[in-house]
C-alpha positions in Angstrom: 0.0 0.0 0.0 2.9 2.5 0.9 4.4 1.6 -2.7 1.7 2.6 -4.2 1.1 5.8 -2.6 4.4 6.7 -3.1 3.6 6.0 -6.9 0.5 7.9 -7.1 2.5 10.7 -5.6 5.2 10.6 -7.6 3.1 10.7 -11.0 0.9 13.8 -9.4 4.3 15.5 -8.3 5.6 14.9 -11.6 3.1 16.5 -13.7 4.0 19.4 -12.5 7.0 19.5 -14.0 7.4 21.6 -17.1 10.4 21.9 -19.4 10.8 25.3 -18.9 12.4 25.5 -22.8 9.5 23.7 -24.6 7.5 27.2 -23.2 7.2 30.8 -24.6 7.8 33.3 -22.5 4.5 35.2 -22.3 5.5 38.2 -20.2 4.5 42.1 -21.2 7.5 43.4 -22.7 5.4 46.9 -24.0 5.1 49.9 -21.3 2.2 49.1 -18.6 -0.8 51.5 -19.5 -0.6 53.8 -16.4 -4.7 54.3 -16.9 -5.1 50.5 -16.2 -5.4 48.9 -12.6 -2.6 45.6 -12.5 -2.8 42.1 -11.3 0.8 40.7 -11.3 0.6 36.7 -11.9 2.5 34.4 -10.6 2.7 30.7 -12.0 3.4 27.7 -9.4 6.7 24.6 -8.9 7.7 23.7 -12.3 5.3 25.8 -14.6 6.0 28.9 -16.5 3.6 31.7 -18.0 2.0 29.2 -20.1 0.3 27.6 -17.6 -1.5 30.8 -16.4 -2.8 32.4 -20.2 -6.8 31.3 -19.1 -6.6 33.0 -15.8 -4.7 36.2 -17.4 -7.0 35.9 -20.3 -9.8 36.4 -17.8 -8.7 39.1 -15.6 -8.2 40.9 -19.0 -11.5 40.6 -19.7 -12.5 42.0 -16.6 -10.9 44.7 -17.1 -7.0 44.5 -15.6 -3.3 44.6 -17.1 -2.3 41.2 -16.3 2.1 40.9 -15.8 2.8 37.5 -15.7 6.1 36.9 -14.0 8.2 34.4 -15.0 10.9 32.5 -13.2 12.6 28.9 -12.5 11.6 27.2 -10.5 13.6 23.6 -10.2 17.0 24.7 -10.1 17.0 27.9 -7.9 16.7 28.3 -3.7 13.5 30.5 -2.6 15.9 33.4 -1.7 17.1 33.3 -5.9 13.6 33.2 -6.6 12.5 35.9 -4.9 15.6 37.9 -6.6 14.1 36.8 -10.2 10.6 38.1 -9.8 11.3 41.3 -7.3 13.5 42.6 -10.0 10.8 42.3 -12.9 7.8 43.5 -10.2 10.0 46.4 -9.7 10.2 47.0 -13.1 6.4 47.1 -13.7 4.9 48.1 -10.9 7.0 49.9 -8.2 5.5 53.2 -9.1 2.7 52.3 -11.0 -0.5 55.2 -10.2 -3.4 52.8 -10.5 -3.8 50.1 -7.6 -1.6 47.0 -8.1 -2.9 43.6 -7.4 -1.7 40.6 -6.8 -2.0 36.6 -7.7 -0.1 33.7 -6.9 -1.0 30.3 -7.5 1.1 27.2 -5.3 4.2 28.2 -5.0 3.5 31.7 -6.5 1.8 33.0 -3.6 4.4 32.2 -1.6 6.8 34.3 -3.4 4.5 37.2 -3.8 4.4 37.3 0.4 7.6 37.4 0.4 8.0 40.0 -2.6 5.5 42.1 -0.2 7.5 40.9 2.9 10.8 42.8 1.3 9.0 45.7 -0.7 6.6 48.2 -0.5 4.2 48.9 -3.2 2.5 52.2 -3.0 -1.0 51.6 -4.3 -1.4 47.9 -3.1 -4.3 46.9 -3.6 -5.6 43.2 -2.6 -3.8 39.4 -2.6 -5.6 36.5 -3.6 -3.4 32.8 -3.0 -4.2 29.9 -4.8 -3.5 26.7 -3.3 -0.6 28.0 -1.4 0.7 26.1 1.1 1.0 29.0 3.7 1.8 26.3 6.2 3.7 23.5 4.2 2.6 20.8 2.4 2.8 17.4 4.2 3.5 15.8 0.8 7.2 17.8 1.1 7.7 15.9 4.5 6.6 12.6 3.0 9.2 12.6 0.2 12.1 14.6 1.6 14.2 12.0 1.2 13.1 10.9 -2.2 14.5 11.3 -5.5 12.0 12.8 -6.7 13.1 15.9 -4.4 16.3 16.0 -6.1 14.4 16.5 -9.4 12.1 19.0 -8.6 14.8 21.4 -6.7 16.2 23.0 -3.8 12.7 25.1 -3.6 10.5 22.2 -3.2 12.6 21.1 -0.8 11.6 23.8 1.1 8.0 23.7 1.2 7.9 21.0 3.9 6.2 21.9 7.4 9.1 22.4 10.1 9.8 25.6 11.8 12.5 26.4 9.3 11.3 26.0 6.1 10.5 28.5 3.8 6.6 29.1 4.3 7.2 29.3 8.0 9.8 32.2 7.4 7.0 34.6 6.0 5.0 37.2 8.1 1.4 37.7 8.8 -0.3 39.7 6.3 -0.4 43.4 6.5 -2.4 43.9 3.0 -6.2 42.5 2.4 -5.5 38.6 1.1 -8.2 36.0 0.3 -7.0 32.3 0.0 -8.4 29.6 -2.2 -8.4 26.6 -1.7 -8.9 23.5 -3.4 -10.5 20.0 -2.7 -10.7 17.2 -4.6 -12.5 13.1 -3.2 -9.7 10.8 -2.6 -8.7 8.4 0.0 -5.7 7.5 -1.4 -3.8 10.1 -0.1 -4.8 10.4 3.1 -2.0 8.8 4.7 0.0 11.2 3.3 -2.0 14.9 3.4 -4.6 14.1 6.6 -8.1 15.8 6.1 -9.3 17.7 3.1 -6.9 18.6 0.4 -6.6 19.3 -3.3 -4.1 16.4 -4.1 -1.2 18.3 -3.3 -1.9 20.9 -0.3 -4.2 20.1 2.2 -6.6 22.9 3.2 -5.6 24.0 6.5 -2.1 24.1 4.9 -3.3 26.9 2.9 -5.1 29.1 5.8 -2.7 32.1 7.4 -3.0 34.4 10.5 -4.5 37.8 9.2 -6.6 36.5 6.4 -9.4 38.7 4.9 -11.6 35.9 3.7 -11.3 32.2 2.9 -13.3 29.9 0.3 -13.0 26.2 -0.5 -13.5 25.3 -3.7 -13.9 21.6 -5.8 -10.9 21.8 -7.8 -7.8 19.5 -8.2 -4.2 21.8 -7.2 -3.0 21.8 -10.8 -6.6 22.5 -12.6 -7.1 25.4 -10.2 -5.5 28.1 -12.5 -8.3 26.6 -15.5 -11.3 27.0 -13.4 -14.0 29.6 -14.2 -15.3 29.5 -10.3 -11.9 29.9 -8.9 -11.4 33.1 -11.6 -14.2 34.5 -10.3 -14.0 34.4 -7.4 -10.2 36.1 -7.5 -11.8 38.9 -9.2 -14.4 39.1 -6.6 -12.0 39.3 -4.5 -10.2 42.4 -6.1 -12.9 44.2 -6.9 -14.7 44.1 -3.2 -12.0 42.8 -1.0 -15.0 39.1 -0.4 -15.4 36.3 -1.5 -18.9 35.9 -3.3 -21.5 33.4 -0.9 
């Protein structure tokens, strides 16, 4: 039974890998419309831009400049991450006049708390995390010692629970944030993430002191960036600062 756990695992970890050279990189390069209100987007572990076009596409149609910020993900430390997108957020959005959301799905919101941690925006407007494992993600713990580790990076590496990895590094909140989470039926991980999870993150994982408004939704941890519920409730979220009921 544990071999096949690990197994399931190990395919569900491993479709989130993404060569980062079989994808375009879909970042604005023109001048940001200084009219236009921003969400900056940031993908997950192992994706790229790519993987983010139907949730950009539909905060565009709502009305927003979407930035999508790329970076690498499986061969850098969270602290080289952070280096990578602060420099092209800076870029952007620094002195933008219009307010200047923000997005982060999985690992993404991780990295924009601790963009927000290290800089100050001034017009910040609201956060929305998706799937972010604000606490750790038990399935890090389970398979620190795996192989599969060394594939997916020094980063990943970090996402486990203990008092010194790098989601337990981050400070409470001092902007409006509302976290998504996901939940998906299956018993086969349960040994692995306890309670209600997503397939990767369980939920209280993705919960954090100072949190403007929660909302479960039924959605898988990878599918979440595709689903039309979870994209509107983000732009619920940025428009009124809740989560519609």
């Amino acid at each position: 039974m544990k071999t096949l756990l690990s197994l399931i695992f190990t395919i569900m970890l491993l479709s989130l890998v993404v060569l980062t050279a079989a994808n375009a990189f879909l970042t604005h390069n023109d001048e940001v419309p200084g009219n236009k209100k921003i969400v900056v987007l940031l993908h997950g572990l192992g994706r790229s831009n790519t993987s983010m076009w139907l949730l950009a596409h539909r905060l565009e149609d709502a009305g927003y400049y979407v930035q999508r910020v790329e970076y690498s993900s499986l061969d850098q430390k969270p602290d080289e991450i952070l280096k990578e997108v602060s420099s092209q957020i800076n870029q952007c959005c620094q002195n933008h006049t219009q307010s200047v959301h923000f997005v982060g799905h999985s690992l993404g919101g991780l990295m924009v708390r601790a963009y927000l941690q290290n800089y100050k925006v001034d017009k910040l407007g609201r956060v929305v995390l998706l799937g972010t494992p604000n606490k750790g993600t038990e399935a890090a713990d389970h398979f620190s010692n795996s192989w599969l580790m060394d594939i997916l990076g020094p980063t990943a590496k970090a996402l486990g629970t203990d008092d010194k990895s790098f989601p337990k590094s981050l400070k409470a909140p001092y902007y409006p944030v509302g976290i998504i989470a996901g939940e998906i039926k299956s018993k086969f991980n349960d040994p692995v993430i306890p309670g209600k999870d997503d397939g990767l993150v369980s939920v209280e994982a993705t919960k954090i002191d100072g949190m403007t408004d929660f909302i479960i939704i039924k959605t898988s941890h990878s599918m979440m960036r595709y689903n039309s519920e979870v994209a509107d409730q983000t732009i619920e979220f940025i428009k009124n600062g809740v989560f519609k009921e």
